[in-house]
C-alpha positions in Angstrom: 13.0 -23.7 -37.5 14.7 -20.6 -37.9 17.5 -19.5 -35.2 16.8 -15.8 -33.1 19.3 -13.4 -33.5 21.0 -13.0 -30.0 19.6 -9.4 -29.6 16.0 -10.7 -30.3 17.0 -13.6 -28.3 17.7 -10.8 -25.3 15.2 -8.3 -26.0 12.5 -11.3 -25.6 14.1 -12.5 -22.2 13.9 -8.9 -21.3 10.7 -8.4 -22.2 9.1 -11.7 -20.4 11.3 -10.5 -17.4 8.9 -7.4 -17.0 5.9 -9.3 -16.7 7.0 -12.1 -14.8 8.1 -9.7 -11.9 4.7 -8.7 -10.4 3.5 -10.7 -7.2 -0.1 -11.8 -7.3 -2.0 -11.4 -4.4 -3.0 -15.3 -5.2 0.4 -16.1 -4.6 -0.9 -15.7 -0.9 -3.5 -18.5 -0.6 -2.9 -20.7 2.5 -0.8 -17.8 4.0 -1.2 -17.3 7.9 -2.6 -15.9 9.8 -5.8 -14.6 8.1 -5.8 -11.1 7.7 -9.0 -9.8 8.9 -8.7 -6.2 8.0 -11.6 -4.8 10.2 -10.6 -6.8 13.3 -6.8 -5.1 13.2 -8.0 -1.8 12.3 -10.6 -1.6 15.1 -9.2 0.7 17.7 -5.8 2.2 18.4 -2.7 1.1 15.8 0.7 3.4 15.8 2.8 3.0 12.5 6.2 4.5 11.5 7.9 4.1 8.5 9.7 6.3 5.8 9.5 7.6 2.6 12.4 6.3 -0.2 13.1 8.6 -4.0 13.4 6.5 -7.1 17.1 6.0 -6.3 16.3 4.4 -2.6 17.3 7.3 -0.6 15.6 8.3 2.3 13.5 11.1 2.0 11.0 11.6 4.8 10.2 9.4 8.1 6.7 9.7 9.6 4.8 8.1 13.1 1.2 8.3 12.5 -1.4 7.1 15.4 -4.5 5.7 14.0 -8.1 5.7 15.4 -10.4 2.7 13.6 -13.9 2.1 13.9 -16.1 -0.2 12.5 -19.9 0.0 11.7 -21.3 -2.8 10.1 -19.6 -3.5 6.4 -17.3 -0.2 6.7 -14.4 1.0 8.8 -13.2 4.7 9.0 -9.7 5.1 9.9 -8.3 8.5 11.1 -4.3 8.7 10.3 -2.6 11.8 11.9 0.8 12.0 10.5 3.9 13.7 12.1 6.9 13.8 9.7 10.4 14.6 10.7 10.2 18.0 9.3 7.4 18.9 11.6 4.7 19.0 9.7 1.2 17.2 10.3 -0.9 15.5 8.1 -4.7 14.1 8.4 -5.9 11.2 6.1 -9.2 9.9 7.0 -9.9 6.5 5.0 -13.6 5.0 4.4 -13.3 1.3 3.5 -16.0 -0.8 2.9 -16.0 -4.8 2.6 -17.6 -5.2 -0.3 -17.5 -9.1 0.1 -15.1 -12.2 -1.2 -11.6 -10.4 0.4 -12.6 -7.5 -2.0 -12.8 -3.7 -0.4 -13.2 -0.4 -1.4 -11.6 2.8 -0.2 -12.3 6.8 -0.1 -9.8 9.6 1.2 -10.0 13.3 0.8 -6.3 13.0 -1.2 -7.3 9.8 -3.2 -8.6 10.4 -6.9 -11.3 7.9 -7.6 -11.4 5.2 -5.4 -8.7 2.4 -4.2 -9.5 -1.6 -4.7 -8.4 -4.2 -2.3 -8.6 -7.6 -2.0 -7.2 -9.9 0.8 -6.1 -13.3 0.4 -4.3 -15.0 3.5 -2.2 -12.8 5.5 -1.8 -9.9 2.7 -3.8 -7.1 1.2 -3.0 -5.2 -1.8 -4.5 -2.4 -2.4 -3.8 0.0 -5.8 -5.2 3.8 -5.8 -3.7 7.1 -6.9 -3.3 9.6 -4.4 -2.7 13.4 -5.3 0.4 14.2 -3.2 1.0 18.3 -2.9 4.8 19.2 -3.3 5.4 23.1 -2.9 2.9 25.1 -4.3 1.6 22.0 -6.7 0.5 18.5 -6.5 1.1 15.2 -8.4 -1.1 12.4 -9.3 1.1 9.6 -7.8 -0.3 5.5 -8.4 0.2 3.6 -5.6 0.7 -0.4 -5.1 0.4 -1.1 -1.8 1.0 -4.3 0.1 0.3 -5.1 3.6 1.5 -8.7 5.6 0.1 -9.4 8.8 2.9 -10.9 10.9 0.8 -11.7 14.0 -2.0 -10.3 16.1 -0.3 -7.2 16.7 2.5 -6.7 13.9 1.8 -5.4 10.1 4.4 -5.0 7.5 3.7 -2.2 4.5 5.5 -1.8 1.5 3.8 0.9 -1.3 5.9 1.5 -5.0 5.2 4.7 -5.9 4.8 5.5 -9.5 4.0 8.2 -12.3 3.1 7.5 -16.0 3.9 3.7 -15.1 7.9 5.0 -14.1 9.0 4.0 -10.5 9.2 7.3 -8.4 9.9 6.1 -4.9 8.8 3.9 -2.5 6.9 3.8 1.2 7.9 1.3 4.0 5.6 1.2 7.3 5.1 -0.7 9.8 1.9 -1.0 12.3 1.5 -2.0 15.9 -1.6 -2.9 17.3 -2.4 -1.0 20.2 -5.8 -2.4 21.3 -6.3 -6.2 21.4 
């Protein structure tokens, strides 16, 4: 059998080191508690969390309050955002359970339409949103991963990218209001 060169050798590692760094939302079977999506969304949740540049600096911080109502298989959620710079933001999601952990998701700002699907405690949901900087906007993909702690505490992590390059990152975190 013929012998790799050591810069093969290391480009191949390499290589099978980008693929075999992606969590799986299957990695979360078992996980507890269940996430039930439309249960913790129902009602009043506050979230803060920040915004982090490609490099990991801080960029932003945000609180948003968040109004959830559920009819039947879909739940509109109304986000007001207050960043630290003053300015205010409305997102107002439509999600719809569209069976097996698998949801669906529309937003004024998000191109197309995000997939989710739930397996234990997490969600992960991927969907490009057009985010407006100055006087333009930019098509940013989003992977977006939520951990329900307990009944009233939810962890959120997004990676933020562009033309598959890492552009920054979002960290929230939720508090059920109404239980």
């Amino acid at each position: 059998m013929a012998r790799l060169s050591r810069p093969i050798l290391i480009s191949l590692v390499f290589i099978m080191g980008l693929f075999g760094c992606t969590a799986s939302i299957e990695d979360y079977q078992g996980t507890k508690p269940d996430f039930d999506l439309f249960g913790y969304f129902d009602g009043r949740v506050k979230a803060w969390g920040m915004l982090q540049d490609r490099s990991g600096k801080q960029t932003r911080r945000f609180n948003v309050d968040i109004v959830g109502a559920v009819d039947g298989n879909v739940l509109t959620l109304t986000e007001d955002f207050v960043f630290d710079d003053g300015e205010q933001q409305r997102r107002i999601w439509v999600i719809t359970h569209q069976g097996n952990g698998r949801y669906s998701g529309t937003a004024d700002d998000v191109i197309g339409e995000a997939q989710g699907k739930i397996i234990g405690n997490a969600l992960n949901w991927r969907y490009v949103l057009r985010v407006p900087v100055g006087d333009s906007s930019y098509d940013i993909t989003f992977n977006d991963w939520m951990y329900l702690q307990d009944e009233t505490h939810l962890f959120n992590t997004a990676e933020m990218t562009k033309w598959g390059f890492h552009v920054g990152q979002v960290t929230l975190f939720f508090e059920k209001q109404d239980k």
